[in-house]
Residue frames relative to the residue before (quaternion, step in Angstrom):
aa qw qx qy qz dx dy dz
X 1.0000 0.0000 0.0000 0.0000 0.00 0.00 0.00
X 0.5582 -0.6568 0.4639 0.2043 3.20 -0.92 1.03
X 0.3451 -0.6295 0.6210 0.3146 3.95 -1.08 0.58
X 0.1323 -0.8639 0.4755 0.1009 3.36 -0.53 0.93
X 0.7995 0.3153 -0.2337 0.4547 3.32 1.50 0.17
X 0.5298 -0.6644 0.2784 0.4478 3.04 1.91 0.45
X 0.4129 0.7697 -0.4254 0.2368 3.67 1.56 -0.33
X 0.7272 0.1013 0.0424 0.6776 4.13 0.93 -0.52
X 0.4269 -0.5727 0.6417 0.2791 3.05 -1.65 -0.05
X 0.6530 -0.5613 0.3016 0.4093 3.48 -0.70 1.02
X 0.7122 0.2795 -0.4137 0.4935 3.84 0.23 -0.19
X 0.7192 0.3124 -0.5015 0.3655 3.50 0.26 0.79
X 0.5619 0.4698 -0.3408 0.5894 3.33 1.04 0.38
X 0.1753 0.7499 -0.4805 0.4196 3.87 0.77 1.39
X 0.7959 -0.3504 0.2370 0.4331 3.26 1.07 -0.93
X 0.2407 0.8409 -0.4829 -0.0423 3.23 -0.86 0.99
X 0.5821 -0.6976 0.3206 0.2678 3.74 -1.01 0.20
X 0.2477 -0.7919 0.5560 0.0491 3.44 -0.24 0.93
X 0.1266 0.7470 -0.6509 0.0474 3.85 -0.17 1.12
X 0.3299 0.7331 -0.5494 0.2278 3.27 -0.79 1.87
X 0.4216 -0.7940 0.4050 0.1665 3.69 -0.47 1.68
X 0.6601 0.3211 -0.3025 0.6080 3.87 1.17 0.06
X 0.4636 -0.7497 0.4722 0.0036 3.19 -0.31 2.20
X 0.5524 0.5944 -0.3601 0.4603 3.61 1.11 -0.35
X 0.7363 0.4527 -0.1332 0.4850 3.23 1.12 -1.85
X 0.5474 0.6479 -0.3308 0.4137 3.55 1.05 -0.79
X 0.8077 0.3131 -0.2390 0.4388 3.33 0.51 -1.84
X 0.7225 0.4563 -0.4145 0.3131 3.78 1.23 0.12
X 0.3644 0.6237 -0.5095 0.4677 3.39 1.68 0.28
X 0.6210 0.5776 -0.3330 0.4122 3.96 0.56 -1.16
X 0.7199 0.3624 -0.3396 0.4849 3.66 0.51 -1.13
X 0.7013 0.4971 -0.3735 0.3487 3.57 0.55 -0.67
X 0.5349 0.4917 -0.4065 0.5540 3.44 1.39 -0.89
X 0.5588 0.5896 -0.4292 0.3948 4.00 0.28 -0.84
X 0.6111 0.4554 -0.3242 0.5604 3.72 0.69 -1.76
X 0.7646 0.2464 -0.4207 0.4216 4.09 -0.40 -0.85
X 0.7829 -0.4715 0.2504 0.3195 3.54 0.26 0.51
X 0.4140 0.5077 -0.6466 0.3908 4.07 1.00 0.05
X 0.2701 -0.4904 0.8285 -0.0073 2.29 -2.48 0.24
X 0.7649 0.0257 -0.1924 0.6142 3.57 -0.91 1.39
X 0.2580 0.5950 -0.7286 0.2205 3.46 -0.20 0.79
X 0.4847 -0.6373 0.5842 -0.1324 3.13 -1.77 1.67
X 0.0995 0.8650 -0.4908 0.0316 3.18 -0.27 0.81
X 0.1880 -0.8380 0.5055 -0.0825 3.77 -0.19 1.14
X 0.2652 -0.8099 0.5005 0.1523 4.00 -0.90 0.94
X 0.6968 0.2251 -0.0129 0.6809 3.53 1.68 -0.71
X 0.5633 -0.6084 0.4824 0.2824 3.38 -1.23 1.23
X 0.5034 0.5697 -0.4862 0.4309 3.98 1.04 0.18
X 0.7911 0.3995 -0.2179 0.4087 3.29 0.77 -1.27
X 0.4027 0.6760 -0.3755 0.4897 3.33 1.66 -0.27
X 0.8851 0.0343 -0.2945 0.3588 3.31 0.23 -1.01
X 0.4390 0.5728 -0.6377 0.2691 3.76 0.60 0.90
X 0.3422 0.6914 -0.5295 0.3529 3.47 1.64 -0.18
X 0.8342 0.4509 -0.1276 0.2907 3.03 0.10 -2.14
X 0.6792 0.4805 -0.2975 0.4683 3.61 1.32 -0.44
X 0.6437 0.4019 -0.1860 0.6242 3.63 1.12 -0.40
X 0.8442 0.1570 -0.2914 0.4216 4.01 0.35 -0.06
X 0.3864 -0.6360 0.4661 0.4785 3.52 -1.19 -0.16
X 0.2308 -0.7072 0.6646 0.0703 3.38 -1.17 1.67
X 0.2976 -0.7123 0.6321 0.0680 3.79 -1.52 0.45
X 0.7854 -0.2386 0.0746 0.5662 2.78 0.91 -1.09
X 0.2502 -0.8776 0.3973 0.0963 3.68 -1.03 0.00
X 0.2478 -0.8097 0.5245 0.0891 3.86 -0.94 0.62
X 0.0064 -0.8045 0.5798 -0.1286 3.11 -0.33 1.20
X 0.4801 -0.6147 0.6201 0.0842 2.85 -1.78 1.73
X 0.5262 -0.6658 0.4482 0.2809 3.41 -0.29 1.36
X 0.7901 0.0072 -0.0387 0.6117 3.60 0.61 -1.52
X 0.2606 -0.6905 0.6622 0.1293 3.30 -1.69 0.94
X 0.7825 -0.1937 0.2667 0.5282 3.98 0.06 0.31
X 0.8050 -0.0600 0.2353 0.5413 3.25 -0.41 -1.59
X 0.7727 -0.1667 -0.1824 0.5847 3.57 0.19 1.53
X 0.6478 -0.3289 0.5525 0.4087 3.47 -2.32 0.05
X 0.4385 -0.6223 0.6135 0.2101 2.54 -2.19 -0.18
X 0.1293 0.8673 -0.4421 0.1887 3.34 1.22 1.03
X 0.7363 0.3641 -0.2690 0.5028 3.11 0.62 -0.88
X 0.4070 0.6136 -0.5126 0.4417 3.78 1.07 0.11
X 0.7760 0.3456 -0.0880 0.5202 3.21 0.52 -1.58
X 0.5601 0.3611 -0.6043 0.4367 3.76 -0.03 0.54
X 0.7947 0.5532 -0.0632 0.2417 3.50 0.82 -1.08
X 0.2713 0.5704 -0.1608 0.7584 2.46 3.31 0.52
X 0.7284 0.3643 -0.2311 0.5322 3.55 0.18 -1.00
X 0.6611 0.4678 -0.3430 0.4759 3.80 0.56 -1.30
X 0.5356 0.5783 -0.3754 0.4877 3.98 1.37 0.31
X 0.1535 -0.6596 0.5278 0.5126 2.72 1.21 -1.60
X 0.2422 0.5590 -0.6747 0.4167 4.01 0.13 1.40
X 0.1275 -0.7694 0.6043 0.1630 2.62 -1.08 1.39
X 0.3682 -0.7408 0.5356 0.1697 3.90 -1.23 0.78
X 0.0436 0.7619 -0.6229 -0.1719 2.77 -1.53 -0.34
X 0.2813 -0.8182 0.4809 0.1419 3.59 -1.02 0.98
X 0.3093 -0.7120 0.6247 0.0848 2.87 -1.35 1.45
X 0.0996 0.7934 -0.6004 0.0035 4.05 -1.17 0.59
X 0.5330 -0.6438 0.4493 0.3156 3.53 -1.65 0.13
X 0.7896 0.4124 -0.1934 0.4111 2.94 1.34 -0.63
X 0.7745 -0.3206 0.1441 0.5260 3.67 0.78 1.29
X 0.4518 -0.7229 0.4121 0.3217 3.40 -1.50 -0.21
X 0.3113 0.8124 -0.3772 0.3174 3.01 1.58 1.24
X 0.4323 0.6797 -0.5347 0.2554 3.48 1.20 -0.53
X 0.5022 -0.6396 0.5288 0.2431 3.36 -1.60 0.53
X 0.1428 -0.8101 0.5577 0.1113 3.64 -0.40 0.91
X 0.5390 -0.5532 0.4388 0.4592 3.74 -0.78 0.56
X 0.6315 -0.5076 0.3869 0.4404 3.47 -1.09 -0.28
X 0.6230 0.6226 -0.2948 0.3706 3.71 1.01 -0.26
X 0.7485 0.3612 -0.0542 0.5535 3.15 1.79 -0.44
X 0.0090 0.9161 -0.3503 0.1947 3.20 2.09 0.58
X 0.9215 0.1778 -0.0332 0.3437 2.84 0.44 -1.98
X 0.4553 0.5987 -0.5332 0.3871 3.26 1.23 0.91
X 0.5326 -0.6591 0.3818 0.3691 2.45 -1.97 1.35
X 0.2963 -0.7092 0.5702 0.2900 3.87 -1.54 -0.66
X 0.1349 -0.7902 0.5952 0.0563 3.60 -0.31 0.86
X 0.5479 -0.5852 0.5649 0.1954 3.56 -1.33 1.10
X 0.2165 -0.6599 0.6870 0.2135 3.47 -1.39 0.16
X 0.5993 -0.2536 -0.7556 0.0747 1.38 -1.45 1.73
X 0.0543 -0.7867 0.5962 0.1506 3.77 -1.05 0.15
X 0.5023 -0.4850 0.6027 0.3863 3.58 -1.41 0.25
X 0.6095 -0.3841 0.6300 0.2899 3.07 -2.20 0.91
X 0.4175 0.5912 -0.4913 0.4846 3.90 0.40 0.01
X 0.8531 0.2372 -0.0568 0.4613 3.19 -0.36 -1.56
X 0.6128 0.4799 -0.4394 0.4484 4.09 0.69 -0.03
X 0.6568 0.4946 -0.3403 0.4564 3.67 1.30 -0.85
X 0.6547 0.4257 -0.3767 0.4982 3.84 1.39 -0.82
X 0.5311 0.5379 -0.3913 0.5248 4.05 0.92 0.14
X 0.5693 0.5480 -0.3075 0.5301 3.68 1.00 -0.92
X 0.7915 0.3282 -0.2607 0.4448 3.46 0.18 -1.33
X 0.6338 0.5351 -0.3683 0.4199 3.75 0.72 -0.66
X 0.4908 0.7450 -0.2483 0.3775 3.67 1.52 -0.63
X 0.7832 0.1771 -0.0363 0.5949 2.69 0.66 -1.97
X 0.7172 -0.6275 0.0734 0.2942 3.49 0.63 1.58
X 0.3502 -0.7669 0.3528 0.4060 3.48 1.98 0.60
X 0.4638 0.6093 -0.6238 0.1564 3.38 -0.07 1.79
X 0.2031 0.6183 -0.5959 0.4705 2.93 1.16 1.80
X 0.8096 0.4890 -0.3165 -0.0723 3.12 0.21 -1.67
X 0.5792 0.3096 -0.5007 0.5638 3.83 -1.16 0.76
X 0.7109 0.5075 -0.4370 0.2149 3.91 0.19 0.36
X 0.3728 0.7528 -0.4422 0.3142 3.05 1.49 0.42
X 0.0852 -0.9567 0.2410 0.1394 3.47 0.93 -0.92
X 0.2759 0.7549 -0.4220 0.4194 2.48 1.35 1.50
């Protein structure tokens, strides 16, 4: 499959994990991740199912709903990074949440954001050796 937005070179864009408890938001994070060019993208409502994702598929990278209902997805994301996957965290409640210190340097995107700003978080993720190759 073709990169269609220049956002990765095709072997990083194999697969990533979408951990998000509003199934509405979830299945529209997937199509958009689909449009920048992944392939296998994983989608998960609870940091359990998240990590039978991550143990059973190849993940690359990952998006994480900060809160899921009845806790965070911290421990998703240390247990991504401690792979090296890089993440990023999505929330409702600003980009103020307090991240332990292990998870500093992820980014944090507000809700709502533009497919703009999730693809410039994406590329900075996967350590911006895309960036300027989009060519647009």
């Amino acid at each position: 499959m073709e990169d269609k937005n220049g956002l990765a070179p095709p072997a990083l864009l194999d697969g990533c994990l979408v951990v998000e408890d509003q199934s509405v938001i979830r299945i529209d994070l997937e199509e958009t991740l689909r449009g920048f060019g992944f392939r296998n993208v994983h989608g998960a409502s609870t940091s359990e199912a998240a990590a039978r994702i991550a143990a059973n598929s190849e993940i690359r990278c990952a998006i994480l709903d900060y809160e899921l209902g009845c806790g965070t997805s911290v421990h998703v994301a240390e247990a991504l990074v401690a792979k090296g996957i890089p993440a990023v965290f999505l929330t409702a409640y600003g980009t103020g949440v307090e991240l332990p210190p292990s998870l500093a340097h992820l980014q944090v995107l507000a809700k709502p954001f533009s497919a703009e700003l999730l693809e410039r978080a994406l590329r900075k993720a996967l350590g911006g050796i895309c960036e300027g190759s989009a060519g647009r």
